[in-house]
N, C-alpha and C positions, 0 to 999 in steps of 0.2 A: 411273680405276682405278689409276693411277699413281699418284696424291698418297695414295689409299687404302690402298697396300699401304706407304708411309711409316712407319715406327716412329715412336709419341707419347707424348711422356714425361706428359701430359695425359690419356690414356688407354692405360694400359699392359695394359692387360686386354682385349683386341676377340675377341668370335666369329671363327675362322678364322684368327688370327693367332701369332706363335711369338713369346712371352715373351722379349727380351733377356736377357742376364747382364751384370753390374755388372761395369765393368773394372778391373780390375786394377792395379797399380803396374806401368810400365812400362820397367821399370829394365835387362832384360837384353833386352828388344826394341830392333831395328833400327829408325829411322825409315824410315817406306814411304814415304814424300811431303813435299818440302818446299816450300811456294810463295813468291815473293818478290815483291811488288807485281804484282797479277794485272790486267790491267785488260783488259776486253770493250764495246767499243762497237759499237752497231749503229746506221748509219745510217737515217734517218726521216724521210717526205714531213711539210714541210713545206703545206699546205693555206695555200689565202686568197692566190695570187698566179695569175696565168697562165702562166706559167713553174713546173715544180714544185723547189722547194729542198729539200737535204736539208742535216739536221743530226743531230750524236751522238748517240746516247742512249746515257748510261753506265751498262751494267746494272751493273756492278763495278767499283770504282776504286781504287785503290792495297792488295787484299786480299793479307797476307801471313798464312800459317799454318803448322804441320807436325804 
């Protein structure tokens, strides 16, 4: 239900959903968020030893935007 209530530039038209509006030039707006090298690892069992090992997984790696 989650990924479903996601806005789709692929189907901008859905039964029960609210139509976007085209943005704008953003010239006298304030930046809301600025991110600078975002990085999220989550550790992960390793499987196929007796002993359990873990290792990163890097769902996000060096992600900067604003």
């Amino acid at each position: 239900m989650l990924l479903d209530a996601m806005p789709r530039l692929d189907k901008p038209t859905r039964q029960g959903h609210v139509n976007l509006k085209p943005m704008t030039a953003a010239d006298n707006r304030p930046t809301l968020l600025t991110v600078d090298d975002l990085k999220v690892h989550f550790p992960i069992r390793v499987s196929g030893t007796v002993f359990p090992k873990y290792k990163p997984l890097r769902a996000v790696d060096g992600v900067s935007l604003t």
